[in-house]
C-alpha positions as CSV (number, residue, x, y, z in Angstrom):
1,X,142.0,108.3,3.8
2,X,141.9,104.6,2.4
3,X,139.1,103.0,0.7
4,X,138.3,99.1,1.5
5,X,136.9,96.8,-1.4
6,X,135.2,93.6,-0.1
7,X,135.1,90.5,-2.9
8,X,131.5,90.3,-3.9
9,X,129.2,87.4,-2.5
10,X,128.0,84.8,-5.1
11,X,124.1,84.7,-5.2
12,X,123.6,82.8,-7.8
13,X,123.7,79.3,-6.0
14,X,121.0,81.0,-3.5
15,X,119.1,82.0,-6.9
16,X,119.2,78.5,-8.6
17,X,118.2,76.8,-5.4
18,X,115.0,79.3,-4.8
19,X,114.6,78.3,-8.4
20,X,114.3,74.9,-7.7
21,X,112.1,74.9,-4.5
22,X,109.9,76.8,-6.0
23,X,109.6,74.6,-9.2
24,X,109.4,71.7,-6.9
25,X,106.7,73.2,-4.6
26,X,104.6,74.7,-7.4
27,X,104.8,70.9,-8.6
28,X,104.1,69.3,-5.5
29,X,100.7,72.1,-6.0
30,X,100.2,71.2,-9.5
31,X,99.8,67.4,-8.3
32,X,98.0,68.0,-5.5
33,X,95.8,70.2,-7.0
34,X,95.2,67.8,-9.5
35,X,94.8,64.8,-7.6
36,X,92.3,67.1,-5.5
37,X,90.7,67.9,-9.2
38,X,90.8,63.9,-9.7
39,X,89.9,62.9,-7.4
40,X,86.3,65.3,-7.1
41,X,86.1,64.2,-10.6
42,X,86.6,60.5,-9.8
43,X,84.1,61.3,-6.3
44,X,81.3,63.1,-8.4
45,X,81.8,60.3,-10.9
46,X,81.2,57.7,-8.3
47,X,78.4,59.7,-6.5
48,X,77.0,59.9,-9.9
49,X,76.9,56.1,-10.3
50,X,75.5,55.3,-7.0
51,X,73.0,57.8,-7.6
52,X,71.9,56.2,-10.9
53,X,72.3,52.9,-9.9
54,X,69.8,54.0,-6.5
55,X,67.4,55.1,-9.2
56,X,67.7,52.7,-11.3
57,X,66.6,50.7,-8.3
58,X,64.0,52.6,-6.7
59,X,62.5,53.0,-10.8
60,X,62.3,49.0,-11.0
61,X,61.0,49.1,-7.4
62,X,58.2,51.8,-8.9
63,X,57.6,49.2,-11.5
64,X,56.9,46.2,-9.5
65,X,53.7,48.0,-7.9
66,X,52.8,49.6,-10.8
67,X,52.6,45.8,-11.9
68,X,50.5,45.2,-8.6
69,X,48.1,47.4,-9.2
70,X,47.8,47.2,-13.3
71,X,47.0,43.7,-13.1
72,X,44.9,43.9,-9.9
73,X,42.8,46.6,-11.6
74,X,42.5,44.1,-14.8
75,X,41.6,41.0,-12.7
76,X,38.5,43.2,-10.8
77,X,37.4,44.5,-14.5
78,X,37.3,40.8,-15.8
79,X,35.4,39.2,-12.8
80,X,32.9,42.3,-12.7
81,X,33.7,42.5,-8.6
82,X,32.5,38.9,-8.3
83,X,34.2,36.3,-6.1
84,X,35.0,33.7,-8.4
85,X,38.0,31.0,-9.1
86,X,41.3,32.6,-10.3
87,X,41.4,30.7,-13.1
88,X,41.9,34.6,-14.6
89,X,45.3,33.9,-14.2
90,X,45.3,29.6,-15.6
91,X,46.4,30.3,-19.0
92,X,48.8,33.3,-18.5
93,X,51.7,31.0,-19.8
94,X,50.2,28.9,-21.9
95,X,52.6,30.5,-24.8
96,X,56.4,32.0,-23.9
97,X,58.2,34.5,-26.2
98,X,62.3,34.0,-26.3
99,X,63.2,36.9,-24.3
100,X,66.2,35.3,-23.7
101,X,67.0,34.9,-27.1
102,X,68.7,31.9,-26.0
103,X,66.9,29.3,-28.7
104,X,65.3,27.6,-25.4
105,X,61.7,28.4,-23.8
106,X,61.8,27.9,-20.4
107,X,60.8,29.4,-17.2
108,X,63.1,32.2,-17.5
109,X,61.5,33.5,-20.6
110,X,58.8,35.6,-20.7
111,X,54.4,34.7,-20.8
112,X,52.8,35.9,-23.5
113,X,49.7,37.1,-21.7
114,X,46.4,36.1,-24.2
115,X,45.2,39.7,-25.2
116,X,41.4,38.3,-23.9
117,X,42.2,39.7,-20.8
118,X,42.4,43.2,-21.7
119,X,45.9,43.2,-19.7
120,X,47.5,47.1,-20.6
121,X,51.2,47.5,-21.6
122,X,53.6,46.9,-19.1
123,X,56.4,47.7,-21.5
124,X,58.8,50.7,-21.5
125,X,57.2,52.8,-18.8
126,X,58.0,55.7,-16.8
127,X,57.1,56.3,-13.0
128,X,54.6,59.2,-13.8
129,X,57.4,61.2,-16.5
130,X,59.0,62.2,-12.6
131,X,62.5,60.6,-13.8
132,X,63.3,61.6,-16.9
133,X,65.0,59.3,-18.8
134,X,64.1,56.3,-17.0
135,X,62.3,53.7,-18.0
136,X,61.1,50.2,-17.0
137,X,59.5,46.9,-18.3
138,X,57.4,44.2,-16.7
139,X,57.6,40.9,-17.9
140,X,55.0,38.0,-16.2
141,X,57.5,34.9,-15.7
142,X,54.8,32.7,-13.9
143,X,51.6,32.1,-12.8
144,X,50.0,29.5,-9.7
145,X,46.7,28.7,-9.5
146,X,46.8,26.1,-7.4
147,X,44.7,26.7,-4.4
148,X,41.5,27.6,-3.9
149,X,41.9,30.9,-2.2
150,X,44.3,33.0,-3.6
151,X,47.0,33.4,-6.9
152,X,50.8,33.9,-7.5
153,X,51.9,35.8,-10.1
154,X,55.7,36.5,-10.8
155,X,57.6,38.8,-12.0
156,X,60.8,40.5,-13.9
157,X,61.3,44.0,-13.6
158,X,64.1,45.5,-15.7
159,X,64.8,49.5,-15.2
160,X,67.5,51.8,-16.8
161,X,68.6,55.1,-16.2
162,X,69.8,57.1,-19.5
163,X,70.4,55.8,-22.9
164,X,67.7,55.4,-25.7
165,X,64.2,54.8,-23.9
166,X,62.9,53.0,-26.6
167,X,65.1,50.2,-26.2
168,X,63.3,47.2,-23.6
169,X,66.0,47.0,-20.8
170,X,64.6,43.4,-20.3
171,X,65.4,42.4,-23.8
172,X,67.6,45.5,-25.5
173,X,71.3,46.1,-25.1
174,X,71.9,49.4,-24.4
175,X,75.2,50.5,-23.9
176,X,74.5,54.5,-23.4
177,X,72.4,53.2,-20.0
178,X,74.2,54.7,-17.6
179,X,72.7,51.8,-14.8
180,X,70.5,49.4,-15.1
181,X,68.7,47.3,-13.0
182,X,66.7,43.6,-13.0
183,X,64.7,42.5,-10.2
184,X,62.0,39.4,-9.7
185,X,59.1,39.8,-7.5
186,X,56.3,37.5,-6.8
187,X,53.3,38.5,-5.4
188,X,50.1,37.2,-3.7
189,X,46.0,37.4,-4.5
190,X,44.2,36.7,-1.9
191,X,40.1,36.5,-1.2
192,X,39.6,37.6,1.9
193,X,36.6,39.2,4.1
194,X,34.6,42.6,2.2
195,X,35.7,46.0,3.9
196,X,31.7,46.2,3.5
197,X,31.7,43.8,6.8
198,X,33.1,47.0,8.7
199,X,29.5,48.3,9.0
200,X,26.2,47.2,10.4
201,X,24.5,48.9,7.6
202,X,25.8,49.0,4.2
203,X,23.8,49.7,1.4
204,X,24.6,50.0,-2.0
205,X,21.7,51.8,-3.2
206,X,20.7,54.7,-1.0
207,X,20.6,54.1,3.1
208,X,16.9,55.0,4.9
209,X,16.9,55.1,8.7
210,X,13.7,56.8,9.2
211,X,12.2,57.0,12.8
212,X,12.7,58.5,16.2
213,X,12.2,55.2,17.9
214,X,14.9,53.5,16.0
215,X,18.4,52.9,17.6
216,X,21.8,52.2,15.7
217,X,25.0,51.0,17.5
218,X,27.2,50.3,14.5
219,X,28.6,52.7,11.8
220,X,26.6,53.0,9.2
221,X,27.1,53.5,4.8
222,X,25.8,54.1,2.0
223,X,27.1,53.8,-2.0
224,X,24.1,56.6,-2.3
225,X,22.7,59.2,-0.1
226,X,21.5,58.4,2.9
227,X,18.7,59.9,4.6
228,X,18.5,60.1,8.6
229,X,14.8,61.1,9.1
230,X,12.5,61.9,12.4
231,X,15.4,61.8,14.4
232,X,16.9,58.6,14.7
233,X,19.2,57.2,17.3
234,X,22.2,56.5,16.5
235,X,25.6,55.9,18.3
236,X,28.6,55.6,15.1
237,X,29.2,57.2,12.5
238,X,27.7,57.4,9.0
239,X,29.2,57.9,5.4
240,X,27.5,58.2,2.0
241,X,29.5,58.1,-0.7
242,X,28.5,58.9,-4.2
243,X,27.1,56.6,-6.8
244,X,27.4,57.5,-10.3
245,X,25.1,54.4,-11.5
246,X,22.1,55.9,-9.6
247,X,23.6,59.6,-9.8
248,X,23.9,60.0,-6.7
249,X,26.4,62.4,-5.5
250,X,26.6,61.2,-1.6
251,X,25.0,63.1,0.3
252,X,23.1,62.8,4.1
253,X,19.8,63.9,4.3
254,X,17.3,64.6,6.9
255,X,14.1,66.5,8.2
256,X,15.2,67.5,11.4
257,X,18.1,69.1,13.6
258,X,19.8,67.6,14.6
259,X,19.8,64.6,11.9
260,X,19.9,62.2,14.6
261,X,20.5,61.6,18.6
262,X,23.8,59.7,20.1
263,X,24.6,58.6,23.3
264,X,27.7,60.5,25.1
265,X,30.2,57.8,26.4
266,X,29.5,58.1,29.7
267,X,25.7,56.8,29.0
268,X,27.0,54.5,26.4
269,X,28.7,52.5,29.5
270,X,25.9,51.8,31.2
271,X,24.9,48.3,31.0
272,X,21.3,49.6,31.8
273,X,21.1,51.5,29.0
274,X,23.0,49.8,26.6
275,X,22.8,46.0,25.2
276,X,25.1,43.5,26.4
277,X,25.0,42.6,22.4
278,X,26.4,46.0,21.3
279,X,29.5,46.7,20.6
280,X,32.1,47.7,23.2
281,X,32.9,51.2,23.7
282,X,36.2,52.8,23.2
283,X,37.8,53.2,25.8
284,X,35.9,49.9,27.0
285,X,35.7,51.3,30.1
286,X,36.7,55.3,31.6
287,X,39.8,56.0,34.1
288,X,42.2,54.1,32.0
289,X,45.5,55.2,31.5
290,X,45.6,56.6,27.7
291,X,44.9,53.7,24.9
292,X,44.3,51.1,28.0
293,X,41.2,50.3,26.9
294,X,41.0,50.9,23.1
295,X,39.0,48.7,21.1
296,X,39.5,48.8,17.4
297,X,36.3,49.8,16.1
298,X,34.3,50.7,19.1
299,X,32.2,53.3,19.7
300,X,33.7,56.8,21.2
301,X,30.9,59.0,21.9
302,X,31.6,61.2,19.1
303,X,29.8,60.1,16.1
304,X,31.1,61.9,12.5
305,X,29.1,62.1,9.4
306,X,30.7,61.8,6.0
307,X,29.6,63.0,2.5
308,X,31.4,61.9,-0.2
309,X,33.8,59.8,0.9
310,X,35.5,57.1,-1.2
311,X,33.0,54.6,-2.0
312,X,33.6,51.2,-0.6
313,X,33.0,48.6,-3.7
314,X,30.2,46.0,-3.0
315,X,31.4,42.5,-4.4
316,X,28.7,40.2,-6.4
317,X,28.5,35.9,-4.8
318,X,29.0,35.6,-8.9
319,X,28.6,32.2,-9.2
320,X,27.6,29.8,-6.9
321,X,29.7,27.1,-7.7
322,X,32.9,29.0,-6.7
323,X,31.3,28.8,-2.4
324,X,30.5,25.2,-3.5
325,X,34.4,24.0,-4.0
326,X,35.0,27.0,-1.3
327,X,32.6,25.0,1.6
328,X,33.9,21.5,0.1
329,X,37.6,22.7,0.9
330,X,36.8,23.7,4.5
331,X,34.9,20.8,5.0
332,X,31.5,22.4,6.5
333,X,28.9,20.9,8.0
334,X,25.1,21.7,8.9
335,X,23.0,19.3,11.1
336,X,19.5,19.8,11.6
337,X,16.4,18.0,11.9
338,X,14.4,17.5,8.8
339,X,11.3,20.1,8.8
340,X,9.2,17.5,7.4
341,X,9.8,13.9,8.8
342,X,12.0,15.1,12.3
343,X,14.6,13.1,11.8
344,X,18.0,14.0,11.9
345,X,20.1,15.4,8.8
346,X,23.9,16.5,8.3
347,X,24.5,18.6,5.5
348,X,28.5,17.8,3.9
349,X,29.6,21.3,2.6
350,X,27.0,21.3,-0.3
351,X,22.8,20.8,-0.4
352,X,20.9,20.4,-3.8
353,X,17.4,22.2,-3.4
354,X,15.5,24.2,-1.0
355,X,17.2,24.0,2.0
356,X,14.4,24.7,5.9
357,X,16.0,24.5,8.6
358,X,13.8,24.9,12.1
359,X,16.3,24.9,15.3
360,X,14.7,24.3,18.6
361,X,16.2,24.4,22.2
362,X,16.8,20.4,22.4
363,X,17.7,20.2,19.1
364,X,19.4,23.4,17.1
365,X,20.7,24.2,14.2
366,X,24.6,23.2,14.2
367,X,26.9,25.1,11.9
368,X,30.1,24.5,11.2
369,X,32.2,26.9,8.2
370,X,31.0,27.2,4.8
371,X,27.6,25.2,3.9
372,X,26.0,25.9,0.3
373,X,22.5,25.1,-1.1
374,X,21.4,25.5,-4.3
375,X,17.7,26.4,-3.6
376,X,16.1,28.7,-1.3
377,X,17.0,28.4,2.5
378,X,14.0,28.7,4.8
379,X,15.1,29.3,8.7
380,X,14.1,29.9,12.0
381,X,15.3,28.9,15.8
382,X,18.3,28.4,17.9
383,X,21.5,28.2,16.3
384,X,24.9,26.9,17.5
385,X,28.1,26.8,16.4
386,X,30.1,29.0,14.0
387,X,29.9,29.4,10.1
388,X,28.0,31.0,7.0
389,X,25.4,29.3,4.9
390,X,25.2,30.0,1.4
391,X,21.8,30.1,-0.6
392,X,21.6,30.2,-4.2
393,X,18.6,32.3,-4.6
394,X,16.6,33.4,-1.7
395,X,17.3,33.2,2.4
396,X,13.8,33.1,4.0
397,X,14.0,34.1,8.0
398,X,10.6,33.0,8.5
399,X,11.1,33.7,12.7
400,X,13.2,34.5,15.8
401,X,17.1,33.5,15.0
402,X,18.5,33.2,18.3
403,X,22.1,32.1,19.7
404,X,22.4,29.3,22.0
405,X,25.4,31.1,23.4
406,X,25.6,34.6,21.7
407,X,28.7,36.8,22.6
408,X,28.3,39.9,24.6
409,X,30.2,43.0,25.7
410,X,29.3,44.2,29.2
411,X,29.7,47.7,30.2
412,X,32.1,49.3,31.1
413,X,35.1,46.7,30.3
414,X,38.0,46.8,31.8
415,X,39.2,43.6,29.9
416,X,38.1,44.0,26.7
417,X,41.1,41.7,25.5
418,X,39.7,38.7,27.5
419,X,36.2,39.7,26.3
420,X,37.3,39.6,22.6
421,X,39.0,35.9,23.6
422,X,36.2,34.6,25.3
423,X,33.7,35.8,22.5
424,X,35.6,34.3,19.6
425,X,34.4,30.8,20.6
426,X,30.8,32.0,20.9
427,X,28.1,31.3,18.3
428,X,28.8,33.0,14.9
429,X,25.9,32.7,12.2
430,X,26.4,34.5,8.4
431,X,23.5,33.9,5.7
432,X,24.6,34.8,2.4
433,X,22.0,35.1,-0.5
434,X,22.9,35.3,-4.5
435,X,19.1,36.8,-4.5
436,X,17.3,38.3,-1.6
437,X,17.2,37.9,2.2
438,X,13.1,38.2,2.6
439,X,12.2,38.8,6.5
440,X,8.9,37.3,7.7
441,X,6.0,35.7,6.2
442,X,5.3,37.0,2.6
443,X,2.2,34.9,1.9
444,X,0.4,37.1,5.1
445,X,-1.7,39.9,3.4
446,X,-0.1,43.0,5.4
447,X,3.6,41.7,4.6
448,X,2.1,41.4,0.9
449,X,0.9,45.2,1.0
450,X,4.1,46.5,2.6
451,X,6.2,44.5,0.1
452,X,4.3,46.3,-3.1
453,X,5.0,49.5,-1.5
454,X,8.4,49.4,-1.3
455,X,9.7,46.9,-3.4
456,X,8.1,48.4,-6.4
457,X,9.3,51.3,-8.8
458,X,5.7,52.6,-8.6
459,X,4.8,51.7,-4.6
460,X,4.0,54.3,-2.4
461,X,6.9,54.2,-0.8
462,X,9.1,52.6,-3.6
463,X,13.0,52.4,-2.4
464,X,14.3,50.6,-5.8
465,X,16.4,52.1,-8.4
466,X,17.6,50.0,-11.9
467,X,21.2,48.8,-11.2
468,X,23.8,46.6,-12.8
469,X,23.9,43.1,-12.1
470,X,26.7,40.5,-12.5
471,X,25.5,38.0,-15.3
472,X,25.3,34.8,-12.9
473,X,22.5,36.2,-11.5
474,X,20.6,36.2,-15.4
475,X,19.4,32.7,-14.2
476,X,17.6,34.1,-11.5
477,X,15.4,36.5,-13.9
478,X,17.3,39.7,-13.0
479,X,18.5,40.6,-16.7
480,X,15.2,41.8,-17.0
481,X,16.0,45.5,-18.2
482,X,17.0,46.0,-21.9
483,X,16.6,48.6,-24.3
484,X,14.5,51.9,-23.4
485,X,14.8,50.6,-19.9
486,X,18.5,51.4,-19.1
487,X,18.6,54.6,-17.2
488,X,20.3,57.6,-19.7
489,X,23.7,57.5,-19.4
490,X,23.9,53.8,-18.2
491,X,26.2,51.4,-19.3
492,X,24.2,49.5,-22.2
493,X,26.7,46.5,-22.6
494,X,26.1,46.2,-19.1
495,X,23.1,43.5,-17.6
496,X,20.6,45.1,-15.8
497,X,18.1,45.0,-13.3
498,X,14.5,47.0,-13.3
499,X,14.1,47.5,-9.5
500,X,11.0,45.8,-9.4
501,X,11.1,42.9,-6.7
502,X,7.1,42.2,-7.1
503,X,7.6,40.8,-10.6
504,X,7.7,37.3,-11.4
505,X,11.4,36.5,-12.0
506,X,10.4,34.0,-15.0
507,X,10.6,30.7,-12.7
508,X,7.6,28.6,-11.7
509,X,7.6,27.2,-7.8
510,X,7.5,23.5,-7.1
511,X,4.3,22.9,-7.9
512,X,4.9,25.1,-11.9
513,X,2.9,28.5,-10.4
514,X,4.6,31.5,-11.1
515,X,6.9,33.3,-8.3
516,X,7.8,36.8,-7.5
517,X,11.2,37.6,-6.8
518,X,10.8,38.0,-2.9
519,X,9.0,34.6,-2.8
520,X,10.5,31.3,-2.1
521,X,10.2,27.9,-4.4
522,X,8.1,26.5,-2.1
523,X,4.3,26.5,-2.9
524,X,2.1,28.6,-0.1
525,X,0.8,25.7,1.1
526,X,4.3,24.2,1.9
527,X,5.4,27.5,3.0
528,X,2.7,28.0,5.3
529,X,3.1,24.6,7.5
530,X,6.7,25.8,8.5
531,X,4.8,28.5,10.8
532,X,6.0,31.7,9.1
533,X,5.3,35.0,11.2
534,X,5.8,38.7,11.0
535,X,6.1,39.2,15.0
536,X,9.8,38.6,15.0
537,X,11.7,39.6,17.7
538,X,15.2,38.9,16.9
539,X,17.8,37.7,14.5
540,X,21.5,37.2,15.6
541,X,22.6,37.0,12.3
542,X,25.2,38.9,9.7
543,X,23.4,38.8,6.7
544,X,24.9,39.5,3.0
545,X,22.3,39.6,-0.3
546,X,23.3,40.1,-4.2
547,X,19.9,42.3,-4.3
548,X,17.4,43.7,-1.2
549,X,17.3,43.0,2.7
550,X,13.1,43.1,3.0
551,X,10.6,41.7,5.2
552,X,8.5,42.8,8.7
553,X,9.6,42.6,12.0
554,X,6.9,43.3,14.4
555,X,7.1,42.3,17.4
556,X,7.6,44.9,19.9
557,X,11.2,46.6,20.8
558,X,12.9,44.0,18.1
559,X,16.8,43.9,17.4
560,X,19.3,42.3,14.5
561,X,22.2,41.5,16.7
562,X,24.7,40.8,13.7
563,X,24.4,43.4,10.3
564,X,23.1,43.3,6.9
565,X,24.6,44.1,3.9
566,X,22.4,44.6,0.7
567,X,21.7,47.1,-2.4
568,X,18.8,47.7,-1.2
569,X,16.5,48.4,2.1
570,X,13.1,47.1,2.4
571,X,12.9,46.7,6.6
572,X,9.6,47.8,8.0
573,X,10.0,48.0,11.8
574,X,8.0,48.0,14.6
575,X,8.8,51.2,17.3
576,X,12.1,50.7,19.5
577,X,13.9,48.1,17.2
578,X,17.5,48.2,17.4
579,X,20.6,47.4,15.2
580,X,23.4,46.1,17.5
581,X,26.9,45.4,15.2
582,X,28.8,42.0,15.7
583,X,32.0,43.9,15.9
584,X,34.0,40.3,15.8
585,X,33.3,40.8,11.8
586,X,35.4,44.1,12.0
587,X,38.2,42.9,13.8
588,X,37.8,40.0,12.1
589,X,41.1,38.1,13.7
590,X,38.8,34.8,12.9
591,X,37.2,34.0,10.1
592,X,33.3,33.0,9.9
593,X,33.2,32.3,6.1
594,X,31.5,35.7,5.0
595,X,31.3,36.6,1.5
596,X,34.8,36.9,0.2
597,X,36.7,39.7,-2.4
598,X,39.7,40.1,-4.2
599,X,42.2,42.2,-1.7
600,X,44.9,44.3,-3.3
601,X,47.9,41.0,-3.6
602,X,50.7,40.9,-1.2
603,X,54.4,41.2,-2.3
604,X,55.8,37.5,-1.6
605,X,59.6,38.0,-2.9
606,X,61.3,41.0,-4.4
607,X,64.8,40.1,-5.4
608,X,68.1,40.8,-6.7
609,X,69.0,40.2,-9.4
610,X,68.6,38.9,-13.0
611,X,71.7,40.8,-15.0
């Protein structure tokens, strides 16, 4: 047998080379893997940037209208809720601080805002603690007073995200920030129309609508509680909101159930049982495809009532003088025919004194934008035209106010966009008083009796309260409640009214005989040859008054085809008188010249950026 021996194969090359792959593929791994690694690092890195840079952003963002609403808070403090000038804002950057630290004060640097106007820290904030460690600063770069009607007020922002939060990112380097951010904004504020315009009925005080026979087609409120005895009608809604001043805590009240009757839709569409004068419905008319015929601030059919809602601040007229430049800028005339001699007058923007005007069908009263007068206004008649007068004390409607062409709203509508269009050119009439708007003739015995009732803290049917006034008024004798007199718990730095219209005011009349605060300037004897009366029948008029809405309309079945707007309500009615809502105010697309307040401003610019 023979035995073969094969020569042994050489595995070693084989061994080296596996060697060497493997080396080179576990390499290849090793960089991939940490390229991969890296790279995430180098990704999470970026990610984590963007992310602080976003925030850094959205934190200055957060700044610029907490910077709104800080200084829009401050500017309503100073003026008291007045309508006034902004010359607030006039001496903002009277002085600048070197924020630039550049050895040069210009516009770039920052206003040093005078501490007089009680402006809180803007400096080194957080957004409510919900970033943590991010901070921003506001600094006021300029201010424009320029124009009559509204402010501009700009801005820096500077935000950071990280680092040490008690180093200004619009003045501090700091280089543990891990973004940081510099923005300028410039924003807007405006006077514009009162949200109390949105109601027929707005009261300060507390709201009375007492009586079966009366009828409501507006939305009514109250800064108080509001009481809705013997089952009135009425077709909106109605709100009391809570006043601390007079504690109350906003609630509706009445005596029967249920608190009042309403009309469904269906019956509210019925031009025979609803006035052409009221506001539209909504739907304006039924069968519509869904929204056709909405109208913004119509009634539905299905009245709500509201307690404790937010309340809806009431602005002052402050002083006078602000509506004087105001009806000067817009150029607003009155014409008329003198009460005394007949002849014609025209009224440029402003009237010194006690202002009558008596409007008759050949020759009415002709408004046109904002008119001021000093004194007293005294009126009665036709009225044409669109606009607001302005009284500094008293507004007197001594008869009938009627529209030579009044708008309407028929019902149903089934264009209630050409109704709104053709009713924007028809007559418009506002009365705006710094003291009362009086209703009828106050010298008349019965007016007299009614008028101690009510308009006294101790008449029989008393609906004053002591309130805060704004200190322009002083001159009219309402800072008449010092002392023992403010309520407990009231503001005693405030100024302060006692509630009791009857009293003199501390002013004489024409002729040096005392006056009451309801009663005009005129003396009786004056005042009776203008033909006061209580039997009114109508006023198409929006009214606004600093103080109480009073007076006697007796005439039978009578209507205010317009609103009022007051602290307080003094109306004695005869049966089936009606409140019909000029729902052009609400919409308010044009502007009639009513009362104005400051709106929350408007953001102009927001920009990038400073660094």
């Amino acid at each position: 047998m023979k035995t073969l021996i094969q020569k042994p194969e050489n595995h070693q090359n084989e061994k080296g080379s596996a060697l060497i792959i493997a080396y080179v593929i576990s390499t290849v791994v090793f960089i991939l893997g940490g390229s991969l690694v890296l790279n995430s690092i180098w990704n999470y890195r970026y990610v984590q940037r963007e992310k602080d840079d976003m925030t850094a952003y959205y934190v200055a963002e957060g700044g610029f209208n907490y910077a709104k609403q800080t200084i829009f808070q401050a500017f309503q403090t100073a003026t008291g809720g007045t309508t006034l000038s902004f010359s607030w804002f006039s001496d903002w950057c009277s002085v600048r601080t070197d924020t630039n630290n550049n050895g040069v004060l210009d516009e770039n640097d920052a206003c040093t805002v005078p501490d007089s106007k009680n402006l809180p820290t803007l400096e080194r904030l957080q957004i409510d603690g919900a970033i943590p460690n991010a901070i921003f600063s506001v600094q006021i770069l300029d201010t424009d007073t320029s124009n009559l009607e509204y402010a501009d007020v700009k801005i820096k922002v500077c935000s950071k995200v990280g680092g040490n939060t008690n180093l200004d990112p619009c003045v501090d380097t700091d280089p543990n920030a891990r973004a940081r951010r510099s923005m300028t904004g410039e924003m807007r504020f405006n006077l514009g129309q009162s949200p109390v315009f949105d109601y027929g009925y707005f009261i300060n005080n507390f709201g009375y609508w007492w009586g079966g026979p009366l009828n409501a087609n507006t939305d009514m409120r109250a800064n108080g509680d509001f009481e809705l005895n013997y089952q009135p009608n009425v077709n909106g809604d109605v709100y009391a909101a809570p006043n601390d001043e007079l504690g109350a805590p906003g609630e509706i009240n009445c005596n029967r159930n249920p608190c009042t009757n309403y009309d469904s839709l269906e019956a509210y569409l019925d031009d025979l049982n609803t006035p052409l004068e009221a506001r539209p419905g909504s739907p304006s008319a039924l069968g519509g495809e869904e929204g056709q015929y909405e109208v913004d601030g119509g009634y539905s059919g299905e009245p709500i009532f509201q307690e404790d809602p937010e309340p809806i601040s009431m602005p002052y007229l402050g002083n006078i003088s602000f509506y004087q430049s105001y009806a000067s800028a817009k150029n607003g005339t009155l014409s008329f025919n003198d009460a005394w001699t007949g002849e014609p007058e025209v009224v440029n923007a402003n009237y010194d004194g006690v202002l009558v005007l008596i409007g008759t069908d050949a020759d009415p009263i002709q408004i046109n934008g904002p008119v001021v007068s000093t004194g007293d206004v005294i009126i009665k008649g036709k009225v044409t035209g669109q606009g607001t007068i302005y009284s500094g004390r008293n507004v007197h409607i001594i008869g009938d106010i009627e529209y030579v062409d009044g708008p309407g709203w028929s019902k149903p509508d089934t264009d209630p966009e050409g109704t709104a269009a053709t009713n924007s050119t028809k007559n418009f009439l506002g009365l705006a008083a710094k003291g009362n708007v009086v209703v009828g003739d106050y010298t008349d015995n019965t007016h007299r009796s009614w008028m101690t009732s009510l308009l006294s803290p101790n008449g029989s049917y008393s609906i004053t309260h002591k309130y805060t006034i704004d200190a322009s008024d002083s001159s009219l004798g309402y800072n008449n409640c010092t002392g023992g007199c403010i309520p407990n718990g009231g503001n005693p730095d405030a100024l302060w009214f006692d509630g009791d219209y009857t009293a003199e005011d501390g002013y004489v009349r024409e002729d040096d005989s005392p006056r009451r605060f309801y009663e005009s300037t005129l003396v009786d004897a004056d005042f009776d040859l203008l033909s006061p009366t209580n039997a009114i029948d109508r006023i198409d008029a929006v009214a606004y008054t600093n103080h109480v809405y009073a007076g006697l309309m007796f005439d039978s079945a009578p209507a205010i085809n317009g609103g009022f707007v007051s602290r307080d309500d003094g109306m004695v009615v005869y049966s089936g008188f009606t409140l019909n809502y000029d729902i052009r105010v609400k919409s308010n697309p044009y502007d009639f010249y009513l009362p104005r307040t400051i709106l929350f401003p408007d953001t102009l610019v927001w920009d990038e950026p400073v660094f």
